[in-house]
N, C-alpha and C positions, 0 to 999 in steps of 0.2 A: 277268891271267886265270889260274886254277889247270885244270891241266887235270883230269878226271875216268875214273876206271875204267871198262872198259866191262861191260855186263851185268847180271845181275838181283842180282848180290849187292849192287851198289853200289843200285840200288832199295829191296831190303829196308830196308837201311841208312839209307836218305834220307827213306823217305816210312812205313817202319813196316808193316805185312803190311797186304796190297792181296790181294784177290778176287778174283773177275770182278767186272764194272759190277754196281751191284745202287742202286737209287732212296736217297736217303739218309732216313735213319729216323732219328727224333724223340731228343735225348739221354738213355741211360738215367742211372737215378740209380746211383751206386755203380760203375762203370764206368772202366778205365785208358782210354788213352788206346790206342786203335787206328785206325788209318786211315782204314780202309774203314766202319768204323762209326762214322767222323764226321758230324754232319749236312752239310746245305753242298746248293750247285745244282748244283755241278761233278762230273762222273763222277771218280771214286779213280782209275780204271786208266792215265791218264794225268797226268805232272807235270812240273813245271819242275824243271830245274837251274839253269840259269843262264840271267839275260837279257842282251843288251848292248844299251843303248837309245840312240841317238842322236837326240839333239832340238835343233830351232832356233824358238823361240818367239820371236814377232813382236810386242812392247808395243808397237809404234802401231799395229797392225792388228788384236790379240790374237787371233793366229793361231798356231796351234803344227804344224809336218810333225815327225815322228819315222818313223825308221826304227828294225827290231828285230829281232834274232836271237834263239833261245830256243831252249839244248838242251835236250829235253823226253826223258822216260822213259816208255816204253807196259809196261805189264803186260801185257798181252793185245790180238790182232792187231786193228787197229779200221781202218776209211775214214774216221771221221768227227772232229773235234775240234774241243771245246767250250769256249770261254772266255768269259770278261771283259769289257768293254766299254761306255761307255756316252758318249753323245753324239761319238765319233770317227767319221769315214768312211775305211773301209779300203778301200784299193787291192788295189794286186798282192800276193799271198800265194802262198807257194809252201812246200814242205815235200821236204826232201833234193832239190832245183831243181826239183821237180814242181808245175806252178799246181794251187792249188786253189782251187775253188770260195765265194766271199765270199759269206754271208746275216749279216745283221742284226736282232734284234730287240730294239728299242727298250724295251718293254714290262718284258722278262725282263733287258736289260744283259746278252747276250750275243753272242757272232759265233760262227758256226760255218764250221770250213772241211772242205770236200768234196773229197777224192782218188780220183781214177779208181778205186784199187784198194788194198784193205788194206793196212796198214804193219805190218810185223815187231814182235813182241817188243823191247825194245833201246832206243837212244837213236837220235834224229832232231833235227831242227834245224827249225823254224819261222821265216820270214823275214816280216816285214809291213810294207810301207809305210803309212801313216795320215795324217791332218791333225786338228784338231781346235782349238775355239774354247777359250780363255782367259778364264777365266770372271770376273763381279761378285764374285758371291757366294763367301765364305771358304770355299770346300770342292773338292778336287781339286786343277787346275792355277789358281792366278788372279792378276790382277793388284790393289795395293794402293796406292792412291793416298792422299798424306798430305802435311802442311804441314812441313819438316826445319825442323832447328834455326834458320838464315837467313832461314826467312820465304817457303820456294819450295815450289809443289806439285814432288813427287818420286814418279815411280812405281819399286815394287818386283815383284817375283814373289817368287810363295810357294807349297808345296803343301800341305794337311792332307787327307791320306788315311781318317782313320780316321772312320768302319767301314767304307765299301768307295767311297771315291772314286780309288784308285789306276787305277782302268780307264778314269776321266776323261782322265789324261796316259798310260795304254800301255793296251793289250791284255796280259792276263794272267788266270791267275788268280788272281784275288782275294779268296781265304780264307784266314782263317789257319793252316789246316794246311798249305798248299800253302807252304814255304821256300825259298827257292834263294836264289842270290847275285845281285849286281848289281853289273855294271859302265856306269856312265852317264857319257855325254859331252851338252856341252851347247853352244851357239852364239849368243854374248851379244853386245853392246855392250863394249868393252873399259874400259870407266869402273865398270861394274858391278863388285860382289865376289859371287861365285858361292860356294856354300857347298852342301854335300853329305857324308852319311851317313858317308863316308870324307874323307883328304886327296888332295889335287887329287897326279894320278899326271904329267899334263902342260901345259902349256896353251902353244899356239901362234895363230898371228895369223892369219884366218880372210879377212881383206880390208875394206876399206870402215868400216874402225874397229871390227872383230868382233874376237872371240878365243874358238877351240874351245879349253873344257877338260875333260878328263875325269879323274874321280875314281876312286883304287884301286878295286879287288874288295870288294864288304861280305862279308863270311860269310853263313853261311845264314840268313835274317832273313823274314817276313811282308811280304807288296806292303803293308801299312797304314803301316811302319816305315820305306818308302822319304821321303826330303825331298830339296828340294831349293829354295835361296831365293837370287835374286840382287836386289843394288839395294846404295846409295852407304852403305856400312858401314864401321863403325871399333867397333875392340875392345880389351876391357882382358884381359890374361891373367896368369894364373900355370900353376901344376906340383904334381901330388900324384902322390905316389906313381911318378913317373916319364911322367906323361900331360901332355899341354900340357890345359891347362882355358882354355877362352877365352868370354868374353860381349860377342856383335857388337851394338850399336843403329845407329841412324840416324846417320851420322857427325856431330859437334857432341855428341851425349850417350854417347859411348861411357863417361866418367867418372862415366856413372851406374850402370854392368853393375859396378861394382866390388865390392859388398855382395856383389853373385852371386857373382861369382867368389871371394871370400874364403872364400864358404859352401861354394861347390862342393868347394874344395880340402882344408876340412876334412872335409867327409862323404866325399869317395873313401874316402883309405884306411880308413875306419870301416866302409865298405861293402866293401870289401875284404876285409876280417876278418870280417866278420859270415857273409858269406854264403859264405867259403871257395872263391872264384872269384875270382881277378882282374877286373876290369875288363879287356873284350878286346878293344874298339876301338883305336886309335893319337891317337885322340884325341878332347876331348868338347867341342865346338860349343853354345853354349845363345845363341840368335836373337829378339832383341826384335822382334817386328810389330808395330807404331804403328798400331792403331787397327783395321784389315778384319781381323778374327779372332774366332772363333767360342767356340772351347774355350778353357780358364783356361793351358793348357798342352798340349803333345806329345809323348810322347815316343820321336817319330824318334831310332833308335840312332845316337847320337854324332854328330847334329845336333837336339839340343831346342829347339822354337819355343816361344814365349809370347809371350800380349799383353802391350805392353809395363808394363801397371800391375804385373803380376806376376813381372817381371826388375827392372824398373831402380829402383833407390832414391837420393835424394837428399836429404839431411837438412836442407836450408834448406828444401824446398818438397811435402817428402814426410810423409803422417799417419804416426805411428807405430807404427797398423796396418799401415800398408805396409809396413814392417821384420820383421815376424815372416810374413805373407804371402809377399815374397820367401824368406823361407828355407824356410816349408813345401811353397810349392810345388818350388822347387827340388828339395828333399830330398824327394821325390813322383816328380818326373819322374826323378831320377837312379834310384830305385829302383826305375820299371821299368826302366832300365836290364839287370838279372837279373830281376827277375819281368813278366814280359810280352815283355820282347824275345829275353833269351836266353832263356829257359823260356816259352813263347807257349801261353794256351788253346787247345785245340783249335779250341773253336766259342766263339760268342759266348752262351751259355748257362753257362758258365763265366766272365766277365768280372767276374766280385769277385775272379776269383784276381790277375788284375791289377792291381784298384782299391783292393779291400776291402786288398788287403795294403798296395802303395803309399802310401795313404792312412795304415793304422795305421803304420808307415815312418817316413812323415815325421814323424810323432808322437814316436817314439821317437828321431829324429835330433836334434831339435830340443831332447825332455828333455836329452840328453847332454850338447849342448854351450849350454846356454843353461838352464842347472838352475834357474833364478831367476825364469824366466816363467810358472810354474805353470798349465804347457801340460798336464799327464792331468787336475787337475782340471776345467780351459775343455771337454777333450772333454766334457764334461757336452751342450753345445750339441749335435754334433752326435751324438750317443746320440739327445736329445731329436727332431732332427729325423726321424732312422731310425724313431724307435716313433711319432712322428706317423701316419706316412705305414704301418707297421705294422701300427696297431691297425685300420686301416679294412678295408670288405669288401674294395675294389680291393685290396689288397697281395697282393705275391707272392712265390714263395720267391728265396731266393739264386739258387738256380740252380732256374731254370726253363726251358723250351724256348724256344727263339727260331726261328721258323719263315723268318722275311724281314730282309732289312735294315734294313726304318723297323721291325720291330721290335726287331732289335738298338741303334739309336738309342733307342731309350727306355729299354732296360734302363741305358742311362748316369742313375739315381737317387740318393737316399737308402735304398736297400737296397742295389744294388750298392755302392755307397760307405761308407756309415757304418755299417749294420750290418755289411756283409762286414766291418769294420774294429774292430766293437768284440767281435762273436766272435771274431777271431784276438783280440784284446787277454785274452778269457775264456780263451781256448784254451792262451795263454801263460802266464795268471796261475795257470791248473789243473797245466798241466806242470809249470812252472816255467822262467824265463829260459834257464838255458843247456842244460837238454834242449828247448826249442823249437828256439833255435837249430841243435842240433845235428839238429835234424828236417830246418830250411830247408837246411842246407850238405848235406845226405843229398840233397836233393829237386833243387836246383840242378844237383848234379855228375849226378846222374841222368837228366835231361831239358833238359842243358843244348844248344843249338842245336836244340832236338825242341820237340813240343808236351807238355802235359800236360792233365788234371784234377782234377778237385778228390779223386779218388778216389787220385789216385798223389799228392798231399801228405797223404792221412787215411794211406797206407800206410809214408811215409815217418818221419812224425813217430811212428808207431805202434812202428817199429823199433828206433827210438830210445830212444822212453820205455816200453815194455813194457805200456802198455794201447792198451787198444781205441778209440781216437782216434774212429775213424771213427763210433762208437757213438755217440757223445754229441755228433759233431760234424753231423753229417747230420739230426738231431732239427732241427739251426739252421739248417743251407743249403738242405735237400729239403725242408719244410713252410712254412707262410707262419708269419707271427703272432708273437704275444709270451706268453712263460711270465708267470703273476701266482703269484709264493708269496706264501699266507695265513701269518701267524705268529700264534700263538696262547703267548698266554704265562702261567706258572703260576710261582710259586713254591714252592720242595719241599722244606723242610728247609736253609732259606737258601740257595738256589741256583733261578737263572732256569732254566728248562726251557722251550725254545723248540720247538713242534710245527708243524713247516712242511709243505704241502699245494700243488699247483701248478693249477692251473686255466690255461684260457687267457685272456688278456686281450684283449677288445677297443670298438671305439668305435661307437656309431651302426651294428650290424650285429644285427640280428633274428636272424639262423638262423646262428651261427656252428658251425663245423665241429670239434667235441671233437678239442682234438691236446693229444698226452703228450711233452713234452721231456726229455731226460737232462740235467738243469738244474746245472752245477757251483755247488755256492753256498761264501761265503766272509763267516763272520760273524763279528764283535767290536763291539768300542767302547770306550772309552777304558781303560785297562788292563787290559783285558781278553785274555786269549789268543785267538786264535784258531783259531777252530773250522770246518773244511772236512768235503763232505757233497756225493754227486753227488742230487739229488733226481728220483727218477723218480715212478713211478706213485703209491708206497706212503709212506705218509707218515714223516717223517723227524725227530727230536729231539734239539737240541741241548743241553748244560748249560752253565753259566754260574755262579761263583762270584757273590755277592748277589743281592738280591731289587729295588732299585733302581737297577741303570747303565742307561744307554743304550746299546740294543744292535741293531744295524742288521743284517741280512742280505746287505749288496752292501758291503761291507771295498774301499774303495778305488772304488766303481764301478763293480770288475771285471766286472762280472754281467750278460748283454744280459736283464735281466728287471726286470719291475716289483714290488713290495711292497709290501702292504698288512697292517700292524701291527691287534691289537686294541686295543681303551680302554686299555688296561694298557700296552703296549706304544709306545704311542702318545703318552700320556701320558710317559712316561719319558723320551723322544727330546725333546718339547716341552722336559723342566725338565732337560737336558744337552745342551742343543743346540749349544751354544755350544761344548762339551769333544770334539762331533765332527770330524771332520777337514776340511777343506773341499768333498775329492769326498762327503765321507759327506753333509753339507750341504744341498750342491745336489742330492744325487742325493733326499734326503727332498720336498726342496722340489717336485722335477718329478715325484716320484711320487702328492704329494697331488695336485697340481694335473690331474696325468691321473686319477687316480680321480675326482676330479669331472668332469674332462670322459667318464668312461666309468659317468656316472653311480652311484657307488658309494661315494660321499663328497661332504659336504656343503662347498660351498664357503669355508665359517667355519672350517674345518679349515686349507685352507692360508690363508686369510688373518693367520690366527691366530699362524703361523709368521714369517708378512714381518714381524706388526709386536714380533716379538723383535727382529730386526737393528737396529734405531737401539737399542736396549738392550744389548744388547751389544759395541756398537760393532764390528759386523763389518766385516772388514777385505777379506777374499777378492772378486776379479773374476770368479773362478768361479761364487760364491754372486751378487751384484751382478746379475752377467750373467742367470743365471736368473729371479731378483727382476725385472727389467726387461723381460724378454722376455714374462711372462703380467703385468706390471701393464699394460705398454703393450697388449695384447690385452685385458683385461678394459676398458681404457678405449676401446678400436673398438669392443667391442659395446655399451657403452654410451651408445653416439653416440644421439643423441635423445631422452634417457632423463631424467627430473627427477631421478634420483639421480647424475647421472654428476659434477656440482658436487661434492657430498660424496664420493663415490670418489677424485676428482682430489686432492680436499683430504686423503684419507687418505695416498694415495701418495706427494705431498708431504710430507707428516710423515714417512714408512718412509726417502725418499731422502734428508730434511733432512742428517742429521747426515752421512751420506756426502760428501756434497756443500760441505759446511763443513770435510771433513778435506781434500778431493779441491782446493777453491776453483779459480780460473778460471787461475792459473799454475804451471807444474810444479814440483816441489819438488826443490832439489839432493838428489842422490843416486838419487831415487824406481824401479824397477822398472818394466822395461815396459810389465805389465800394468795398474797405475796407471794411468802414462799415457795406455794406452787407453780406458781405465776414464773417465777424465775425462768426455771427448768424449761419451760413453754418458751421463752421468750429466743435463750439459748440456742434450743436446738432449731426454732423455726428459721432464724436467722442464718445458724449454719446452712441446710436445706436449702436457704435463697442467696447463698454461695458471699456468705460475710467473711473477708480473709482474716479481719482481726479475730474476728470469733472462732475461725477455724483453726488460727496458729495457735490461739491461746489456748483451746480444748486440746489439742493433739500434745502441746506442752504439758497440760496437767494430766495426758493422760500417761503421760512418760514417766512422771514424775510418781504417780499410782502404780505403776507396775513397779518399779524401788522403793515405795514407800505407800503402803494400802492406806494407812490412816494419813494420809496428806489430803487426799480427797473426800468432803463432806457427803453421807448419804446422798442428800440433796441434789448432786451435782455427777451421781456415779453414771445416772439415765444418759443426760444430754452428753456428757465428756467420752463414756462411752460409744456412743453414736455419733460424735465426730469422728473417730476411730475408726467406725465399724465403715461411714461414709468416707471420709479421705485419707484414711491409713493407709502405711504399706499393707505386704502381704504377712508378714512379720504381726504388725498390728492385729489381724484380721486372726492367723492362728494362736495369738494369745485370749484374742475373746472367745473360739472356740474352747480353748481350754479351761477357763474362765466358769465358761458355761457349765463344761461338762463338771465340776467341780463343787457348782454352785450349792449351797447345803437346803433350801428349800427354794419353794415357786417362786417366790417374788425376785430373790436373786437372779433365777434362769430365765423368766422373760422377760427380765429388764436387760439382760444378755443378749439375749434373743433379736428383742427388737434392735438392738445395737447393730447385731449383724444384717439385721434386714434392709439397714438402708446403702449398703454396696449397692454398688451399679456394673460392678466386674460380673461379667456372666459367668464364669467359673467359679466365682464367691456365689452365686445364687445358686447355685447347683447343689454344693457344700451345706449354704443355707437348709436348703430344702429336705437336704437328707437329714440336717439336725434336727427338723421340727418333727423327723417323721420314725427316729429309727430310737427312740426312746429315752433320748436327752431333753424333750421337756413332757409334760405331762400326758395320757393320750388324751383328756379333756379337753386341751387348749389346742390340738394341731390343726384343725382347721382354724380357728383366729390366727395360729402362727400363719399358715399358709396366705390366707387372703391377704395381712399386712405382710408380708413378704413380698406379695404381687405386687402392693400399691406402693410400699416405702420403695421398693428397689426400681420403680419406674420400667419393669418388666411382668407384667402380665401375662405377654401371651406366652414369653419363654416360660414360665414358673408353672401357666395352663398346661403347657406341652409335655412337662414332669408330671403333674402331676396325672395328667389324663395316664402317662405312660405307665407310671407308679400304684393307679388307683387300687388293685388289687391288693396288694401289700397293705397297702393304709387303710384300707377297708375292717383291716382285722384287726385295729387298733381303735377303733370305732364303735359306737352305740349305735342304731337304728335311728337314731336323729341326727347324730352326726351326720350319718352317710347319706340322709338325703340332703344335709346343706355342703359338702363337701365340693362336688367342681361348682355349683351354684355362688361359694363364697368368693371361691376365687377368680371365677367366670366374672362376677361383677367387678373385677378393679378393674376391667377393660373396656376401651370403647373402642374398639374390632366386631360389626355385625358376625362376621365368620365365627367368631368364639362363643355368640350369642344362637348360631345355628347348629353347630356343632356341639352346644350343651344340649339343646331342644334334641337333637339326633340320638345321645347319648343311651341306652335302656338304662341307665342307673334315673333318667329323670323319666321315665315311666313305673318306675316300681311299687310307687305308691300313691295316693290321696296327696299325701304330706310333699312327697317328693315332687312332683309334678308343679305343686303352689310354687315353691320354692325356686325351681327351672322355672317357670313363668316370672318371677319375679325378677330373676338375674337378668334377664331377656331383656324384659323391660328397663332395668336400670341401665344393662351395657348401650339400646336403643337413645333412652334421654341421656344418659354421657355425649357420645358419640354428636348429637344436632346441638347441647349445649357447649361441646369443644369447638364447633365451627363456625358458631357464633360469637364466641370467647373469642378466639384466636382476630374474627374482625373487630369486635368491639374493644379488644384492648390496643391492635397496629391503628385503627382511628383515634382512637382516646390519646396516644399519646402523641400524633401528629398533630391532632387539636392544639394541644398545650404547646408541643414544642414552638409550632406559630404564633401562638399567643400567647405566650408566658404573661404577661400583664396582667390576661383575664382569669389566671388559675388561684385556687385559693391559695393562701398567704404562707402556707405549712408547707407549700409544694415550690415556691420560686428557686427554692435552694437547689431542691434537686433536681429542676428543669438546668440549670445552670450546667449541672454534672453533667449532664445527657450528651454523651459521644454524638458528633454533627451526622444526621441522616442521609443516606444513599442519596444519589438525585434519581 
């Protein structure tokens, strides 16, 4: 324990200029970081320094007593204090050895304690005894029950705090401006390995087969940041940079954390350098949880939890996805390591500075040292999912207000994340690499053990690079929506002259709200120079030596905006398609396909596109990947449709030749992405009803069931889900059993999904009850559920369980869970009735949090529903088009106009 100064300077200091009490008010935009003007429940004039928590949590009884000291700081003379709290029962409480008075409410998650008589200015000390129950569900203090490597149920303890379950296990408070230290002891089973934030300072023998340990002092840190995990653990380690790095699993698989650890050791010191901070813990903990786990990752400072799909890799029995997954995530959670733990948001209204950057993080970790995976093209994907979720009326800005906690849980999206993620990737590509950098290493040492906002990094990188950051960067984080540049193109004297214009873009929204972004754009194409242009209100023209290249306006991706080319422009990109880059590629491919889904383009447009790729023999996972993701959607809405046979048959011809370069075994030498690539390739074709593809999976899946090692990792996903989709019933209860057998996560939803894509309504019933009755984790049951609806091309039946079930499942669920629960699966439908009957529902009234989420599904089932019934015309025209005029179809497609069964009259 450090001891601390006494007095108001050491306040200033700690917590940042404090007020008198004053209600907390909404966050403004454009705003540093101040105290008192943080939102939040808790009064500013008092804080924590330092807690010392003493807990003895009871796994057979799942009971927890803790005892707690808390030197606190008053700004100003109060009787009253307000904290934390939520399902504890507090005792005795006293303050400088005076009782105070215990209220509880439930409601609010808070205790308040009452002193006969105001408390000075200065520091005090808070003492509370407590008890409190050990919870099912993944969130606070709980217990984790799971089958180890021998074949035995094994309980573990775990905590995940984040966004405010720290007040489950102490009384505090529990905001993220509120930092102090923490020193915690704890009182186990002596068989257990106990793991915590810091390394273990002592541990002695307690009696009766116990043993108290307590862990050093952490530094100043957020109650969300506190962990704390004990149970029968074994770990692989190394050393970077002078740190022990260590990855615990379930003992029997600790030789599975070793991929982690190899990764960890190399992103330290990168992370080191980068951000011009040491790494300042004494050491870095990353903690596999086998299955009761909510979030993909954690990250508690210098103890990182994950589910274990997302730590442990194994290369006889692990997909290949899993290898690049283990590293991104790692390289995610290490990065908050400095962004979010030692520089923490203020409030959760700021929470892309965490994510959004994290996220772009590991992106950039993973280019470095794995240059081969042609990882910034793949972000194509999650670009794609941010402007989904974007372009609708529901979006919202980056940083928006967040009033409550379930509405702080929801802000955990695809805006906080991939957009926040692909504007810093704009924001970088505009500065430039190492004046961003030198933004972030400004911003770090800055607000390092403090909080910040988004406003003290616009101010920081501004210092750095000498323009106005903030100007163009606040157009993307304080307004909702998506910039659309129109290009207009002319030829002048042999030279492209490109006249760019920005509108806003969006999807299924009548009365959209005219917003103007400071749009950084970055144009070329194939030897072409490049030409940069901030594009605001006024319209903006580039030139371009010749009058024919292909020439894109988002150079590398860089750009969080969409593009829309004219005939001329358009046309060009079409006959050099091939000479674009690969992000340039995909990013054309996702932008036709969203102008037709924002009705603004005819769907013949990107079709027209896909079937270049078997002609040019494209080669790119990033392109693939795009291609796959709207064929496989265009073939959902056309479920019941008389043209969905010929659609199938198109997509089939576009995947052929991929799939003939890809074939069913991996190629010595091949590239990761390849080999993920495979697997995608496989199953989408199955899906769009390929016989060869389905005999030969359902063969090798025969062949797996008499011989497990016949079938390569790689290939257990899609062979299983042929299986799971055109098996008998025979087939179908071997992968239940399969399932239930599975020895960790990654095994059971790769099961899972197997069985999700039955179309036997009896098999979805089955399904359903596996996702829900504790055969895969309770973290993952609503993901099971939703792709359950959408793989099985049953929706409203899987709605109709689940509405009928909801109670049951409810108690296998966290507080965030349950408000995305019928929300997630409400949205694989495009049925208004499923979209009113969620709205009706009280579970989408129960909260802040809950209600965003019901309005969102609403909306998505809403834009499904008008873009299926444009779909379903735009695809019966598009291919009566061609089949009239197979002449005029591009050149990739005559073959399969030929196959086309002759049309109705």
């Amino acid at each position: 324990m450090v001891k601390s100064c006494q007095g108001m300077v050491v306040w200033l200091a700690v917590v940042g200029s404090v007020l008198p009490a004053q209600s907390a008010v909404s966050a403004r935009a454009g705003t540093h970081f101040v105290s008192n003007a943080t939102p939040g429940q808790l009064p500013k004039t008092v804080a924590p320094l330092v807690y010392t928590i003493d807990l003895t949590p009871d796994l057979k009884t799942l009971n927890l007593r803790g005892h707690e000291s808390v030197r606190i700081m008053l700004a100003a003379p109060t009787d009253t204090l307000v904290l934390n709290q939520a399902g504890l029962k507090l005792a005795a409480a006293t303050v400088d050895g005076i009782a105070a008075r215990v209220t509880q409410d439930e409601t609010r998650q808070t205790a308040t304690f009452q002193l006969p008589q105001p408390l000075k200015p200065g520091e005090h000390t808070l003492v509370v005894d407590y008890t409190g129950p050990i919870l099912q569900t993944p969130n606070g203090i709980y217990y984790n029950d799971y089958t180890d490597h021998a074949g035995q149920r094994t309980r573990m303890l775990v905590t995940q705090f984040e966004v405010a379950d720290a007040r489950r296990m102490f009384p505090g408070w529990d905001e993220p401006s509120f930092k102090a230290r923490f020193t915690l002891s704890v009182t186990l089973p002596e068989d257990l390995v106990p793991l915590s934030n810091m390394p273990v300072a002592t541990a002695v023998p307690a009696g009766e087969g116990l043993r108290r340990t307590t862990f050093q002092t952490t530094p100043r840190m957020s109650t969300y940041l506190l962990a704390l995990v004990a149970g029968r653990l074994a770990s692989s380690g190394g050393r970077a940079d002078g740190t022990p790095v260590r990855t615990y699993a379930p003992a029997g698989q600790e030789a599975d954390g070793t991929y982690a650890t190899q990764s960890a050791v190399r992103i330290l010191p990168y992370y080191n350098s980068y951000f011009g901070v040491r790494y300042p813990l004494p050491k870095l903990d990353m903690i596999a949880i086998p299955g009761n786990y909510e979030a993909g990752a954690m990250e508690n400072w210098g103890a990182i939890t994950f589910i274990d799909d997302a730590v442990l890799y194994n290369p006889e029995h692990s997909a290949p996805a899993t290898k690049e997954r283990v590293f991104l995530v790692v390289a995610h959670e290490m990065a908050h390591q400095w962004s979010g733990d030692l520089v923490t948001m203020a409030w959760w209204n700021d929470l892309w500075l965490n994510e959004g950057f994290a996220t772009w993080m590991e992106t950039h970790a993973l280019d470095r040292f794995n240059p081969t995976w042609e990882i910034w093209p793949r972000q194509h994907e999650d670009r794609e999912r941010a402007m989904a979720q974007d372009a609708l009326p529901t979006t919202h800005p980056i940083q928006h207000p967040i009033h409550d906690i379930s509405e702080a849980s929801s802000a955990f999206d695809s805006i906080s994340y991939q957009k926040g993620s692909q504007v810093i990737r704009m924001l970088e590509s505009w500065l430039g690499q190492d004046t961003f950098r030198a933004g972030m290493r400004r911003y770090m040492k800055a607000h390092a053990y403090g909080n910040a906002t988004s406003e003290d990094l616009w101010s920081a990188l501004s210092a750095v690079s000498g323009r106005n950051v903030g100007a163009v960067a606040r157009t993307f984080t304080e307004q909702p929506g998506i910039p659309l540049v129109q290009v207009a193109r002319r030829c002048v004297a042999g030279r492209s002259v490109l006249t760019l214009r920005q509108e806003r873009f969006t999807i299924h929204d009548p009365f959209p709200q005219p917003l103007v972004w400071q749009v950084p754009v970055v144009a070329g194409g194939p030897g072409l120079p490049l030409r940069r242009a901030v594009l605001g209100k006024e319209p903006v023209s580039l030139s371009f030596p010749g009058c024919r290249q292909a020439i894109t306006v988002n150079a590398g991706e860089n750009g969080y905006y969409r593009a829309q080319y004219d005939a001329s422009g358009l046309a060009a990109l079409r006959t050099g398609f091939a000479r674009l880059g690969a992000a340039e590629r995909a990013n054309v491919l996702g932008d036709q396909f969203a102008l037709f889904e924002a009705g603004r383009a005819p769907l013949s447009e990107y079709l027209s596109f896909l079937a270049v790729l078997p002609v040019t023999g494209e080669r790119s996972t990033a392109v693939w990947q795009e291609a796959l993701t709207h064929l496989l959607q265009i073939d959902r809405m056309e479920r019941d449709t008389p043209s969905r046979a010929a659609f199938r048959a198109f997509a089939r011809s576009v995947l052929a030749p991929a799939f003939a370069r890809l074939g069913w075994e991996e190629n010595k030498g091949e590239a990761l992405p390849e080999s993920m690539l495979r697997p995608q390739i496989i199953s989408a074709l199955a899906t769009l009803n390929d016989p060869n593809v389905i005999a030969e999976g359902l063969k090798r899946f025969d062949a797996w069931q008499r011989h497990p090692a016949s079938l390569p990792s790689a290939l257990v996903g899609p062979v299983a889900g042929i299986a799971g989709q055109y098996g008998s019933s025979a087939d179908f209860d071997v992968l239940v059993r399969l399932l239930r057998q599975a020895p960790d996560t990654e095994g059971r939803l790769r099961l899972f999904a197997a069985l999700a894509r039955t179309h036997d309504p009896e098999q979805v019933v089955r399904a359903a009850t596996l996702a829900t009755d504790g055969s895969i984790p309770n973290g993952r049951i609503v993901r099971a559920l939703a792709q359950l609806a959408r793989e099985s091309e049953q929706p409203e039946a899987v709605w109709r369980i689940v509405l009928a079930r909801q109670a049951v499942i409810r108690q296998r669920l966290t507080p965030g869970g349950q408000a995305v629960l019928l929300p997630a699966v409400a949205a694989q439908s495009a049925d208004p009735a499923i979209g009113a009957a969620l709205m009706a529902d009280s579970a989408s009234r129960a909260s802040t949090g809950a209600r965003h989420e019901a309005r969102q599904a609403e909306e998505q089932i809403a834009q499904t529903a008008e873009l299926t019934r444009r779909t379903h015309v735009a695809v019966a025209d598009w291919l009566a088009t061609l089949a009239a005029s197979p002449a005029t179809a591009p050149e990739g497609m005559r073959a399969f106009l030929e196959r086309l069964p002759p049309r109705a009259p």
